[in-house]
Structures are given as C-alpha cells and as structure tokens.
DSSP file (Angstrom, degrees, kcal/mol; ACC not computed):
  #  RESIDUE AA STRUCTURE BP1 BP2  ACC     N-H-->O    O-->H-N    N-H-->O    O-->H-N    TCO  KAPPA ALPHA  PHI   PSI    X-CA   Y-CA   Z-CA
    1    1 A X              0   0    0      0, 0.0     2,-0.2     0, 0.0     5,-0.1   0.000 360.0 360.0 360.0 121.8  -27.1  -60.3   24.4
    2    2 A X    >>  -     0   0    0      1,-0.1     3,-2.2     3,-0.1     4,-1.6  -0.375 360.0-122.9 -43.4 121.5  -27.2  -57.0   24.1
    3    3 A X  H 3> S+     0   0    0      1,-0.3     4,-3.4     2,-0.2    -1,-0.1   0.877 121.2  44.6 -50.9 -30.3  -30.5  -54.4   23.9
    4    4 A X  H 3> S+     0   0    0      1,-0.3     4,-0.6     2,-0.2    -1,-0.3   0.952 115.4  45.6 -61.3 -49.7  -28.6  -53.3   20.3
    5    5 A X  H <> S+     0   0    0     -3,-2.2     4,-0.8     1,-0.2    -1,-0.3   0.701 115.8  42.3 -88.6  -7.5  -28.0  -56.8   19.4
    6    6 A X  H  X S+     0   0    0     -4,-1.6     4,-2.3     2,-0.2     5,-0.4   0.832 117.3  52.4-109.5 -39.3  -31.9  -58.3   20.4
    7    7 A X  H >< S+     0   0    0     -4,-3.4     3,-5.1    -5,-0.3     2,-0.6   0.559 111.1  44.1 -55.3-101.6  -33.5  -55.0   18.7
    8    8 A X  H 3X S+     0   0    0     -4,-0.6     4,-2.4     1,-0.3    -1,-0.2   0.264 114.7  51.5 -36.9 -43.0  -31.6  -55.5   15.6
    9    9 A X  H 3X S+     0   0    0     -4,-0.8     4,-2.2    -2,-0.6    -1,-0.3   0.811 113.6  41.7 -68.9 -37.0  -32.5  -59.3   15.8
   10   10 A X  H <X S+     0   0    0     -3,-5.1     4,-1.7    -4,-2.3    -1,-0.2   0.856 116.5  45.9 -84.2 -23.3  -36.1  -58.7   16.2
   11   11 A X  H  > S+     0   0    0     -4,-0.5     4,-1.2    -5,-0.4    -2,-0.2   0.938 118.4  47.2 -81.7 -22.1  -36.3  -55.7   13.4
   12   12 A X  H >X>S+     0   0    0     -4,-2.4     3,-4.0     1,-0.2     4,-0.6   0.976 108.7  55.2 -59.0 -72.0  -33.9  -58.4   11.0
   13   13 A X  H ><5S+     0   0    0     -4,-2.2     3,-1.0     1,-0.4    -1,-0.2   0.573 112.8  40.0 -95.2 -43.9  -36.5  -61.3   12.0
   14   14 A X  H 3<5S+     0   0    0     -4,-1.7    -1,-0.4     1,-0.3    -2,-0.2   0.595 117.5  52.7 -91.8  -7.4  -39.8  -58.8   10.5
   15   15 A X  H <<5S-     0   0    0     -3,-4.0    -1,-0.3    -4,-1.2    -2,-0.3   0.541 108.6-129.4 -82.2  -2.2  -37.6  -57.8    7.5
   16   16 A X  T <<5S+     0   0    0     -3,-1.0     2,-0.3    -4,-0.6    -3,-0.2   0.976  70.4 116.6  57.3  52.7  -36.8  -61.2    6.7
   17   17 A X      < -     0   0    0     -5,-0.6     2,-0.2    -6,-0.1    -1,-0.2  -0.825  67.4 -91.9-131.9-178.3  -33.0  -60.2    6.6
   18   18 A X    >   -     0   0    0     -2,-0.3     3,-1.8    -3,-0.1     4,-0.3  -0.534  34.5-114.9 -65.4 146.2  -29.8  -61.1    8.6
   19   19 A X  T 3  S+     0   0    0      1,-0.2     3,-0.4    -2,-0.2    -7,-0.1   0.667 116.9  61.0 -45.6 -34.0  -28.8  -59.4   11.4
   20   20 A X  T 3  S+     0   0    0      1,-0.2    -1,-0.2     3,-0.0     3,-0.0   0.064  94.8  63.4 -98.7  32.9  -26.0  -58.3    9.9
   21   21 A X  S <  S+     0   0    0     -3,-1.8     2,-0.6     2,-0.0    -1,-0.2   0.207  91.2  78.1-115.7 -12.9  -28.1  -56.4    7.0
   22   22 A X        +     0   0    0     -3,-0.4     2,-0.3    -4,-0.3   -10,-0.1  -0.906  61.5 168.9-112.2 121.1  -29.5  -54.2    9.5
   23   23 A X    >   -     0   0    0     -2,-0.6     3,-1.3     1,-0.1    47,-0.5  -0.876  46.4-106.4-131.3-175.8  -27.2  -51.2   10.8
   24   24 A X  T 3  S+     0   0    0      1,-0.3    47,-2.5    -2,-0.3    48,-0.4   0.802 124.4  53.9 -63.7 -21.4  -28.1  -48.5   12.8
   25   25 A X  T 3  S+     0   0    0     45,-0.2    -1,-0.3    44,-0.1    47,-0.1   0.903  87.9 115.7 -73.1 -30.6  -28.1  -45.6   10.2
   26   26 A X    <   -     0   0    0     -3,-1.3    44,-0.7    43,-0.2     2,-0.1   0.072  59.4-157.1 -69.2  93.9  -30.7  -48.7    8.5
   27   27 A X     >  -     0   0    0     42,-0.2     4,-1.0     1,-0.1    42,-0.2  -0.637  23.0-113.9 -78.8 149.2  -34.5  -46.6    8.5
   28   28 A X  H  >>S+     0   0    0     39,-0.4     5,-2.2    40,-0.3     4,-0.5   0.775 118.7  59.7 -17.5 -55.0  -37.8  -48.8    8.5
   29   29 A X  H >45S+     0   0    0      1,-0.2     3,-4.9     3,-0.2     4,-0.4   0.996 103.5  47.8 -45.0 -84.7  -38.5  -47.7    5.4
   30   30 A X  H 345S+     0   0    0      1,-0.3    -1,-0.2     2,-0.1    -2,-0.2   0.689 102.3  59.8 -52.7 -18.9  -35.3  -49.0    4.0
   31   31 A X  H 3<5S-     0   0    0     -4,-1.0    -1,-0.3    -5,-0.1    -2,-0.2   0.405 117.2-110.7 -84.0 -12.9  -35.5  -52.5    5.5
   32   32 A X  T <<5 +     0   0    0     -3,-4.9     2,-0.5    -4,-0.5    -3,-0.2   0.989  69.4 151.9  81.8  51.4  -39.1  -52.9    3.4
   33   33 A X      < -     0   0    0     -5,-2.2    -1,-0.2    -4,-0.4     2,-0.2  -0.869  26.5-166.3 -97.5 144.9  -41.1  -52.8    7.3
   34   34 A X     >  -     0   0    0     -2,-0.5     4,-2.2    -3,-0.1     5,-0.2  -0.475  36.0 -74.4-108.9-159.1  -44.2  -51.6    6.7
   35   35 A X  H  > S+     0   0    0      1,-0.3     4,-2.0    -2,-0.2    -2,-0.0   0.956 130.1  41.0 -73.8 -32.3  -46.6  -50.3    9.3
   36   36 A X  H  > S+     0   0    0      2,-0.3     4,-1.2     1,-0.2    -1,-0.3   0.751 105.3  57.3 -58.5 -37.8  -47.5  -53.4   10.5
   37   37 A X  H  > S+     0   0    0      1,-0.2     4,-1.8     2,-0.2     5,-0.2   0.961 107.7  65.5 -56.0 -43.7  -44.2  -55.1   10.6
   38   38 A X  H >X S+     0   0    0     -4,-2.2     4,-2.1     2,-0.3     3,-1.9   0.911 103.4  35.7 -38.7 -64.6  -43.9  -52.0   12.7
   39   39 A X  H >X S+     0   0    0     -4,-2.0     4,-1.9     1,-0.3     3,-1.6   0.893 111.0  66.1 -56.8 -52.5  -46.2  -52.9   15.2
   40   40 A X  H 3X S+     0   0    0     -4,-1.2     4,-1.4     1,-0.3    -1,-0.3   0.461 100.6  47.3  50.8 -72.0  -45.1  -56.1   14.9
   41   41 A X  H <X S+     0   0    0     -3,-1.9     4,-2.1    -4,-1.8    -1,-0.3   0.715 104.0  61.0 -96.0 -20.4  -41.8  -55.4   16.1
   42   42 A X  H <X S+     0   0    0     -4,-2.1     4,-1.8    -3,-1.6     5,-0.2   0.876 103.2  48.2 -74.8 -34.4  -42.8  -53.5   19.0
   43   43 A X  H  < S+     0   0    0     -4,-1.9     4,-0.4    -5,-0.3    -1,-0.2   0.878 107.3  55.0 -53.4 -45.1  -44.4  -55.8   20.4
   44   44 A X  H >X S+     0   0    0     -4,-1.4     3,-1.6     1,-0.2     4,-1.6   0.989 113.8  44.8 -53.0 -69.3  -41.6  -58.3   19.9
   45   45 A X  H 3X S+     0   0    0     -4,-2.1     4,-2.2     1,-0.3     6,-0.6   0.733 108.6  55.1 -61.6 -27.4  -39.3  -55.9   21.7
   46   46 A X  H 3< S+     0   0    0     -4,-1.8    -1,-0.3     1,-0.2    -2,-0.2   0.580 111.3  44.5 -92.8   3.5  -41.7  -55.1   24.4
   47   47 A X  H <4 S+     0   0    0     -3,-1.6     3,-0.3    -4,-0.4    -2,-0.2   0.654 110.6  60.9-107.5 -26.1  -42.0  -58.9   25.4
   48   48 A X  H  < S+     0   0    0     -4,-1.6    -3,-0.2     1,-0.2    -2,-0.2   0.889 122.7  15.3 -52.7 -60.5  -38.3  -59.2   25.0
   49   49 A X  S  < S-     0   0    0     -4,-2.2    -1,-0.2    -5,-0.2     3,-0.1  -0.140 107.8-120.5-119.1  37.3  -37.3  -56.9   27.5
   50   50 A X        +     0   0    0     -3,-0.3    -3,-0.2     1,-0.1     2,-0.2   0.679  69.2 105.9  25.6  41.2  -40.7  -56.7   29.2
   51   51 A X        -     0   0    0     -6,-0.6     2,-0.3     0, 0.0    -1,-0.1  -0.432  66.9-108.8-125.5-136.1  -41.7  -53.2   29.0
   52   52 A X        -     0   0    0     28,-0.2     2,-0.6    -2,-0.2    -9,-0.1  -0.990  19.4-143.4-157.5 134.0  -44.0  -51.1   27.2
   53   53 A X        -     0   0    0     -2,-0.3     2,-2.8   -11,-0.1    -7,-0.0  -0.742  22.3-126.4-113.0 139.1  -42.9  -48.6   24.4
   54   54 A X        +     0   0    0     -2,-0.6    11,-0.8     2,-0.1    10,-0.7  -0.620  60.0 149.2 -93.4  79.4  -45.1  -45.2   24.3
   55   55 A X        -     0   0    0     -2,-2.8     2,-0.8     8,-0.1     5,-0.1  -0.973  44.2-156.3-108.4 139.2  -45.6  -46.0   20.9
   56   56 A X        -     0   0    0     -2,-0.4     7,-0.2     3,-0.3     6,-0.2  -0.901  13.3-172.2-110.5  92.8  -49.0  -44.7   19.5
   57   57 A X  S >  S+     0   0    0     -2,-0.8     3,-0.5     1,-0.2    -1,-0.1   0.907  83.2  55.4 -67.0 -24.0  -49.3  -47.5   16.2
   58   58 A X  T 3  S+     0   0    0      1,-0.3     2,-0.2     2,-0.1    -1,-0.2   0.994 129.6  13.3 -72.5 -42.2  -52.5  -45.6   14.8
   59   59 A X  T 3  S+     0   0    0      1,-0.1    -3,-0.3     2,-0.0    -1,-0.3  -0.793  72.1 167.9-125.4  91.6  -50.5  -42.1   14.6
   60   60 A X    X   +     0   0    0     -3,-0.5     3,-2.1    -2,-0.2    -1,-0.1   0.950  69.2  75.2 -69.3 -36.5  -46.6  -42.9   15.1
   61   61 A X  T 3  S+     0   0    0      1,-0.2    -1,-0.2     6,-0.0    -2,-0.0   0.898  99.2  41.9 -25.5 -49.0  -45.8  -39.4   14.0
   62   62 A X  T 3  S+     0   0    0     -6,-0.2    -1,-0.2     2,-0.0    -2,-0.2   0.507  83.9 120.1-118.3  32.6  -46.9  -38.3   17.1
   63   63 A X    <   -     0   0    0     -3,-2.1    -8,-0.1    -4,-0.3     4,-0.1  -0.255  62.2-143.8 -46.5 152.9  -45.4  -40.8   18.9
   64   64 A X  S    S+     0   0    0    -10,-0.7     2,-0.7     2,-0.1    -1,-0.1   0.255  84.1 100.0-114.9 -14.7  -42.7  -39.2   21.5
   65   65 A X  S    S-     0   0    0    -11,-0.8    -9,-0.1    -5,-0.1    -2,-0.1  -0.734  81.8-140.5 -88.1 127.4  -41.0  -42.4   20.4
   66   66 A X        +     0   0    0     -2,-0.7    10,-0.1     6,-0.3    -2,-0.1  -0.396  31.8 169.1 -98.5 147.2  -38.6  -41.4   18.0
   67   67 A X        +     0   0    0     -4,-0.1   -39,-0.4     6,-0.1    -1,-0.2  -0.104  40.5 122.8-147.8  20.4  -39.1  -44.7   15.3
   68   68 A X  S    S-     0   0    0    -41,-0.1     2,-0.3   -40,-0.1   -40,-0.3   0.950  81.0  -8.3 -80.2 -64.9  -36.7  -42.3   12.5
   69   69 A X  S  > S-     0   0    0    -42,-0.2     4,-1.2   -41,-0.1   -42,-0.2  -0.718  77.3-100.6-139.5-177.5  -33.7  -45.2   12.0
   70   70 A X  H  > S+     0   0    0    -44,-0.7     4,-1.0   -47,-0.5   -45,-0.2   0.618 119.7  63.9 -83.9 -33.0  -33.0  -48.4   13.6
   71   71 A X  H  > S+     0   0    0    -47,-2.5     4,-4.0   -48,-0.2     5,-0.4   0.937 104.9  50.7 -73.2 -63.5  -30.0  -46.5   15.8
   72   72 A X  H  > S+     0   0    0    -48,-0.4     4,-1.4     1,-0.2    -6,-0.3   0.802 105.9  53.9 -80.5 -13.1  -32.9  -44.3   17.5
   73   73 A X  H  X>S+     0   0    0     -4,-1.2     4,-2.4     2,-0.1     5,-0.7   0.883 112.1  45.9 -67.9 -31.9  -35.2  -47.5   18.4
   74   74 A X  H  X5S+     0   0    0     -4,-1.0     4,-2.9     2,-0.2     5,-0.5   0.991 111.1  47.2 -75.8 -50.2  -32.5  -48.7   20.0
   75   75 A X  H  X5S+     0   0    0     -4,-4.0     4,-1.6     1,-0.2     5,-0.4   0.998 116.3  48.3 -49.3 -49.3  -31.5  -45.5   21.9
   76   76 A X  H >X5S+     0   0    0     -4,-1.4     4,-2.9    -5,-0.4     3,-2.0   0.966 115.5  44.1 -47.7 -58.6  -35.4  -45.1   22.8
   77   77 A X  H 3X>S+     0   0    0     -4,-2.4     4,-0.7     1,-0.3     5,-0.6   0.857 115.0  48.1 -82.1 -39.2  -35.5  -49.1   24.0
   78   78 A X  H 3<<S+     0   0    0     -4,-2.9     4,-0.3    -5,-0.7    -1,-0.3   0.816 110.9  53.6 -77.8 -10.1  -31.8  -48.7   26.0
   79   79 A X  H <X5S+     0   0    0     -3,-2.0     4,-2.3    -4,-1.6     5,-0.4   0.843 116.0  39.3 -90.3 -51.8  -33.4  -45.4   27.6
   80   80 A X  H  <5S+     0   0    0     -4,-2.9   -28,-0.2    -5,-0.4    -2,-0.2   0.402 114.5  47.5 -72.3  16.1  -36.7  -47.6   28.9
   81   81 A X  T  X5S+     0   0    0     -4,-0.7     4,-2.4    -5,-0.2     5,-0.3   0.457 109.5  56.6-126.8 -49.8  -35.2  -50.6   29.9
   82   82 A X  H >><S+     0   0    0     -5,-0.6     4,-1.1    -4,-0.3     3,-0.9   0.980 113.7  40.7 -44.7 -61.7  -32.7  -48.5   31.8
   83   83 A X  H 3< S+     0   0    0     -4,-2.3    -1,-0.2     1,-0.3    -3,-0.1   0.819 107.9  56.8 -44.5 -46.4  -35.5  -46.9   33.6
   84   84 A X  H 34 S+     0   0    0     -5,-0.4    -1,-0.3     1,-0.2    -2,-0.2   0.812 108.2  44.4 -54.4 -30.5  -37.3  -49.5   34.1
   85   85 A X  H <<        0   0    0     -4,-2.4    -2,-0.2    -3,-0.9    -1,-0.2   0.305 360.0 360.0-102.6   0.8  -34.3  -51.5   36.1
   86   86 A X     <        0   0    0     -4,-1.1    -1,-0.1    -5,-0.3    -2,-0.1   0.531 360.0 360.0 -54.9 360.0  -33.7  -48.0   38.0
C-alpha cells in the first residue's frame, strides 16, 4: 500500500467515510475532522509508518507541517518517511 493510499485510509477511517470520499484537493475541514480527529489521525499515521510528524496539536498554525488539504498531508508524510528510510 501506498503512503497516499494508508493516509487517505486513516483520514477516511476518523471521518467515518470511504476511502474513496476522500481526494486530495479534500481539506479537514471539509471531511467534518475536527481538532481532535486531527490529532487523532496523526498519531494513526505516525504508528503506521513509524515516524513522528513535527506537528504542534495545541497551535497547528504554527506547525511547519502544512495540514491545508489532504494532498499536503500526504506530501508532508511521503517527505518524512522518505527521510527517514535515507
């Protein structure tokens, strides 16, 4: 499985949706996550592929992880998992 296809799985699984309800343009927001699902989901993803996302849950605005649409978790999560197997 792909890092695209296991985010998407994990952000479907805290929206209560299908996978194939979630696309990349897809923002939090619009998928009915709230801040918590949010965390929520990071965690899932950072137990998934066993790293750790420089996410700051109390203020994600100033997060340097960009958390804008579903397309730029995934770019963030394919940039740290890359690094991480470097």
């Amino acid at each position: 499985m792909s890092v695209k296809d296991k985010v998407i799985e994990i952000i479907a699984e805290q929206a209560v949706l299908e996978p194939s309800d979630v696309t990349m343009d897809s923002t939090l927001e619009d998928l009915g996550i709230d801040s918590l699902g949010l965390v929520e989901s990071i965690f899932a993803i950072e137990e998934a592929f066993d790293i750790s996302v420089p996410f700051n849950a109390n203020e994600p605005e100033q997060s340097d992880f960009d958390i804008s649409s579903v397309g730029k978790i995934v770019a963030g999560i394919e940039k740290l998992v890359a690094e991480q197997h470097a």
